[in-house]
ZANUNU-388358 format. One record per atom (N, C-alpha, C): x, z negated, y negated. Coordinates in pm, whole numbers, plus 50000, padded with zeros to 5 digits. Example, Ala and Ser with C-alpha at 12.3 -4.5 7.8 and 13.67 -1.06 7.14 Angstrom:
513194922050569512304922050450513204922050330512854929250225513674928650106512904921349997
This chain:
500855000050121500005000050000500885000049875500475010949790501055009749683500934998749544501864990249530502044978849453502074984949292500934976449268500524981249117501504971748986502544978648950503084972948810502734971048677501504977948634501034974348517499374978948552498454969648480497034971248467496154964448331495674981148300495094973248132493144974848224492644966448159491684962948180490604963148064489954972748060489024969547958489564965547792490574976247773491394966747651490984972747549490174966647414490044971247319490834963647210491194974247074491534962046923491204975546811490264958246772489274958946620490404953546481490514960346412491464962046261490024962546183490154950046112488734948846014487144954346060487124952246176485964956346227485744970246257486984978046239486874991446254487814989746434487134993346548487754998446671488265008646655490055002046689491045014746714491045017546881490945014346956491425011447096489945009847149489325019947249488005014547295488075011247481487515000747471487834999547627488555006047724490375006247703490845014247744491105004347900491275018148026491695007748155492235023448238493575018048299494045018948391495435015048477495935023448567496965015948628498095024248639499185015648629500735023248641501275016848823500925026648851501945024349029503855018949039503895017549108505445012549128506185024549147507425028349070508285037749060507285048549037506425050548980505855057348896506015062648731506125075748687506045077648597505085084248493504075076848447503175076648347503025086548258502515101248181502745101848064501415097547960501505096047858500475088047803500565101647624499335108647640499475116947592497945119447462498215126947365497075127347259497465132847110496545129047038496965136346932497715123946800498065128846709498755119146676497335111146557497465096846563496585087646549495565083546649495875090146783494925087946881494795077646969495895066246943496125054046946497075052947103497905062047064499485061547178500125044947114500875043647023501125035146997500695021746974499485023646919499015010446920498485003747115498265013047162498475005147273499454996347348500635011547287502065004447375502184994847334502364990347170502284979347139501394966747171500544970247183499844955847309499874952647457501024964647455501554962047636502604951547624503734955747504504404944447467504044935647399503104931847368503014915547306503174919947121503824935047108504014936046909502704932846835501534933646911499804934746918498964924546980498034918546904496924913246976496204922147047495774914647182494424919747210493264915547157492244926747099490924922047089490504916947232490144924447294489504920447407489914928047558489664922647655490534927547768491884922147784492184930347932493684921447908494504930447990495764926047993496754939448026497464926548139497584930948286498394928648337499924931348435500984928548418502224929348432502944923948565502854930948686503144922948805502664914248850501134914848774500464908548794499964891348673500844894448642500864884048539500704887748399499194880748323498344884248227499564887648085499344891748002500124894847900499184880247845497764882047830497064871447756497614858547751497814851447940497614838747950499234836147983499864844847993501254842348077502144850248045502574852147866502864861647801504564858947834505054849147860506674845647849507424854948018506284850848092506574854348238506294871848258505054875048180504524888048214505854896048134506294892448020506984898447951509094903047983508594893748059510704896848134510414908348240509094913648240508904925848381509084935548286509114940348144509354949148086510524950147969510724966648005511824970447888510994978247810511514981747678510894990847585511344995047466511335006647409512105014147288510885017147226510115011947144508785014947100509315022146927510345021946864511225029746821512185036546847512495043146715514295048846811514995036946765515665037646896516895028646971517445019546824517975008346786518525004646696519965000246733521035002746739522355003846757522984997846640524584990546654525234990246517526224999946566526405007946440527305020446485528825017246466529315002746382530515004746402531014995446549530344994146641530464988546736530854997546940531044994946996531475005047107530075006747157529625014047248528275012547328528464998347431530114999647495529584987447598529594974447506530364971047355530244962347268528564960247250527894970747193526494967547166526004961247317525844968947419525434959247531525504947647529527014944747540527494930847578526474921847425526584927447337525854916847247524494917147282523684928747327522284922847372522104918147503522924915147560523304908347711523554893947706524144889447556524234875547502522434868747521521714879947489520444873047441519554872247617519974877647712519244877847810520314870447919519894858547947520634845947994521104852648145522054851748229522514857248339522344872748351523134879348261522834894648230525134895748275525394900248346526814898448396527054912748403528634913148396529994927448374529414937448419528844930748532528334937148678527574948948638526284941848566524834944148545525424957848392525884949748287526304962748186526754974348256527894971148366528714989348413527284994948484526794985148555525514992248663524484999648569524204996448460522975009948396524005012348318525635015348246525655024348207526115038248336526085031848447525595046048532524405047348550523755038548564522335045448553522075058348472522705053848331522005063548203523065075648164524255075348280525235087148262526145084148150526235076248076527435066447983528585067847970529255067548139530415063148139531755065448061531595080248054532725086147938532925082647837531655080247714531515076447608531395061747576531135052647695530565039847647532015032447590533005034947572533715026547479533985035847389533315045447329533425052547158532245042547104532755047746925531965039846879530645045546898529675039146854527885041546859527415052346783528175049846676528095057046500528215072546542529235073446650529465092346662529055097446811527855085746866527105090146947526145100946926525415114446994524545125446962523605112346956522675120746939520925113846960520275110947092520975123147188520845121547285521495112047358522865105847325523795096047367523295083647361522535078547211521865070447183520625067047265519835078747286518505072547341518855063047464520165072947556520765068447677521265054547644521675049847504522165038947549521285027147499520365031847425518865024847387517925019547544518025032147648517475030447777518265018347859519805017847853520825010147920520084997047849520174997047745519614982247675518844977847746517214987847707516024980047794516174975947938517104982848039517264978048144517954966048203518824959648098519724952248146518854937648199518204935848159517214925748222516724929048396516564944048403516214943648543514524943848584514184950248436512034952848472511814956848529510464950548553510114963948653509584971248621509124975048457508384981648370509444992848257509505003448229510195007048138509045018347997508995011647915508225014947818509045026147697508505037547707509225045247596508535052147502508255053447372507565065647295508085069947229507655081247273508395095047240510025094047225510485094347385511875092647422512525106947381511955121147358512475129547310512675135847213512305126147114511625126946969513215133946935513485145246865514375149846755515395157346819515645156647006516445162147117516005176047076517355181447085517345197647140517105198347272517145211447316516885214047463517315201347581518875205447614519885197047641519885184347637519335178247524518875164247529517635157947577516725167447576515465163247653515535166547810516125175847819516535175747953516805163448031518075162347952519085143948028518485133048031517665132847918516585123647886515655124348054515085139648047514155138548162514585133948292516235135848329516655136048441516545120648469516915114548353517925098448399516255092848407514855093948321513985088748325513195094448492513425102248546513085106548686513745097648809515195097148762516385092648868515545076348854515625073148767514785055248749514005055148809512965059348813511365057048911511885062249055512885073749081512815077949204513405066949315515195063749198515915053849277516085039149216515585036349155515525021349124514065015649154513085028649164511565020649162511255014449058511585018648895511135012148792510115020948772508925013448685508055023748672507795023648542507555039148476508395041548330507085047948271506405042448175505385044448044506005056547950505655067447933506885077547821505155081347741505375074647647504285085347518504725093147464504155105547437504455117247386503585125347304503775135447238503115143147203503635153947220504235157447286505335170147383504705172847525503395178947510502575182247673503685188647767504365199147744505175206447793506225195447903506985187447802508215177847812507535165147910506705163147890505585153847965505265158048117504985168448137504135176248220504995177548308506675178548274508055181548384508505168748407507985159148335508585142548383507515135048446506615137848443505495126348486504685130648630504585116448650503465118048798502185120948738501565113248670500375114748626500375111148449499535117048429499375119248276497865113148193497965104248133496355101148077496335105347949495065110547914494805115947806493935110547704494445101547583493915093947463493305102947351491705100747298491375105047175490385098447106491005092546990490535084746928490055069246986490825065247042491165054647120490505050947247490215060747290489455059947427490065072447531490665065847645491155074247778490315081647820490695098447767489105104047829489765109647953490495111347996491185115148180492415111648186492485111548301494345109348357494215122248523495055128548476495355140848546496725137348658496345140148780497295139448837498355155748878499745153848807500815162148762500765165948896501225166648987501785170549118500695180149191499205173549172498415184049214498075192549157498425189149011497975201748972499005217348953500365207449035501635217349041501035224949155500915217349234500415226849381499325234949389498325230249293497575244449281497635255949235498705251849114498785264549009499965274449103500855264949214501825276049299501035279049409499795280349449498935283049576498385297149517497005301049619496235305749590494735299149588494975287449567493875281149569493705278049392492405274649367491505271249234490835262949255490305258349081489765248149099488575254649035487025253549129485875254549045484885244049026483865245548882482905236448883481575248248951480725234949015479625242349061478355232249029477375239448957476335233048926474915233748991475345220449030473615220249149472675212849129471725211849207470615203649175471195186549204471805185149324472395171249364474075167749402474465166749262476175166349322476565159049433475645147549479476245134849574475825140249696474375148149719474235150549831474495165749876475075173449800476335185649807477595179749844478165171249819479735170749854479335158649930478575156949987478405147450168477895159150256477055171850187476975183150263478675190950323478835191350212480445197350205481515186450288481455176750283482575168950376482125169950471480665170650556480445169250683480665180850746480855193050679481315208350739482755210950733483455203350688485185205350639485425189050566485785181250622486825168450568487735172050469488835186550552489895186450457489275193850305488515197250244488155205450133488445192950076488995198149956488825193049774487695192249730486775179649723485395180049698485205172149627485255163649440485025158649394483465156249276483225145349231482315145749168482115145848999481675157048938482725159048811481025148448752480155150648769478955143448721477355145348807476625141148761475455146148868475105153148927475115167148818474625176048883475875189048876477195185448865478205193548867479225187948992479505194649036480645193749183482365203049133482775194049145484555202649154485165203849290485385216249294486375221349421487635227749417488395224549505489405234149504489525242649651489395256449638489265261949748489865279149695490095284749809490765299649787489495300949736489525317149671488455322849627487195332649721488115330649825487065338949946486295326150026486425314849991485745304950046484225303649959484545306049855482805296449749482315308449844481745322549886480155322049907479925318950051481125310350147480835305250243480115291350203480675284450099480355268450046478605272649969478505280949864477355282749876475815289149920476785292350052475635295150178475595283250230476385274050249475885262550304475095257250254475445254950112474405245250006472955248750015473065263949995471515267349993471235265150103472125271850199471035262150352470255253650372470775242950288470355230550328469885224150205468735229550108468265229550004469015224649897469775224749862470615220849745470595236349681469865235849580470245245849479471375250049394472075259749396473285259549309472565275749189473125267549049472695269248936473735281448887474935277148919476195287148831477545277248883478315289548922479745287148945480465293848844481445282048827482745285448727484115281848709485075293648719486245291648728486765277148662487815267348686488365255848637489245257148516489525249948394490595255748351491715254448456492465265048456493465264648534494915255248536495245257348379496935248548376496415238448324497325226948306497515217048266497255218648146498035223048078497255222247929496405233047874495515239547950494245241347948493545231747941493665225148055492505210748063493175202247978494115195847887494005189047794493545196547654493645209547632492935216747477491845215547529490995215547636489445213547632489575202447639489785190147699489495174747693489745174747532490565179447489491055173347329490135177547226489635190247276488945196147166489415208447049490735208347055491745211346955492975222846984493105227546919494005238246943495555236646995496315225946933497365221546912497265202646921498385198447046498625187347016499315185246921498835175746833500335175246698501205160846749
């Protein structure tokens, strides 16, 4: 069973009676990587910030290995790292100098533990130059070494590729992949970079205007777009008793429930007028079939509404 590292629950916050955040809820898996995606004011940040404690909760509650941010904020809070800015460094200092000084502040943080994430974050060459004539990309890496030296099991980032050229979002993507794959940290990245998102993340949730209107899972929707399979909606008279029609003729089909009277499938395209000969068989009326958006960010410009994530 997969062990759940972070869970927001019902989390809303009211700023003068105006709701920024509306009952937002879901879950981050172990060595999982998150992207947390929207338009800008769509309340990416103000959440992250109430994952770490920078934020009250109005209401709801966010939990951390299980342990409430609300009631058990000292304990819930050593399970996470986080760059909720860019990185803050003193530049006339070395990279392993800056470590070692934020290693002062996290009590049994040892030699050991500094050399061990600056391989993590690919370092090694540079970590005794100074900070000051680190790229941007050098920095984020050694902003990431920071948050880890504690050992979370959470790694919180927004917009980790903010200002990277190619090359830097790349390295960025690799070392934030290599973490969830081989350490099992499981890593939060907000963005407004669908593209940059879409090549790092397991699953992706989608914020507007402070409410999670989906979370898309990345991987399947890799495997469909390299198949010949699609995804369609089909509109019937009874979605629940269509896709118990449909599982009892084929288990393995893609048969979800998009709302009452709409059904989502994924099936080759020579399959629907086998699926709706069944339906009608067996009185379920079907109204109109229609192609799915197909890519990934298809289905976030229709969830969003909008032409352009900004």
């Amino acid at each position: 069973m997969t062990e759940i590292a972070m869970e927001l629950k019902n989390v809303s916050k009211r700023i003068r009676n105006k709701e920024i955040i509306k009952d937002v809820s879901f879950q981050i898996k172990q060595g999982e990587v998150f992207g947390f995606v929207g338009p800008n004011g769509a309340g990416k940040t103000t959440t992250i910030r109430m994952m770490v404690g920078l934020m009250k909760i109005t209401e709801g509650d966010i939990r951390i290995v299980g342990k409430s941010i609300q009631t058990d904020y000292s304990e819930a809070i050593r399970e996470v790292g986080a760059i909720v800015e860019n990185p803050e460094m003193y530049p006339f200092l070395t990279g392993r100098k800056n470590l070692e000084h934020f290693a002062r502040m996290v009590p049994g943080t040892s030699k050991d533990r500094i050399d061990e994430v600056v391989r993590l974050v690919g370092l090694e060459k540079v970590i005794n130059d100074r900070a000051g004539g680190y790229s941007l990309g050098m920095r984020q890496r050694l902003g990431i070494a920071q948050a880890l030296l504690h050992k979370p099991s959470i790694l919180i980032l927004d917009e980790p590729t903010n200002g990277l050229d190619p090359s830097g979002m790349k390295e960025i993507r690799q070392y934030i992949r290599a973490l969830a794959e081989q350490e099992k940290v499981s890593v939060i990245v907000s963005s407004h970079l669908l593209s940059e998102i879409e090549l790092m993340c397991d699953r992706i949730g989608v914020i507007k205007n402070g409410a999670l209107i989906a979370v898309e899972d990345v991987e399947k929707n890799r495997k469909l777009e390299d198949s010949d399979i699609s995804e369609y909606l089909i509109s019937v008279s009874n979605a629940q008793a269509a896709k118990e029609r449909l599982d009892s003729v084929d288990g393995s089909l893609f048969v979800e429930i998009a709302d009452e009277t709409t059904l989502k499938i994924a099936v080759k395209r020579e399959q629907i007028p086998v699926i709706l000969k069944e339906l009608l068989n067996h009185n379920i009326n079907v109204y109109e079939v229609q192609a799915a958006k197909g890519t990934l960010e298809d289905k976030f410009f229709d969830l969003i509404g909008e032409n352009v994530i900004e």
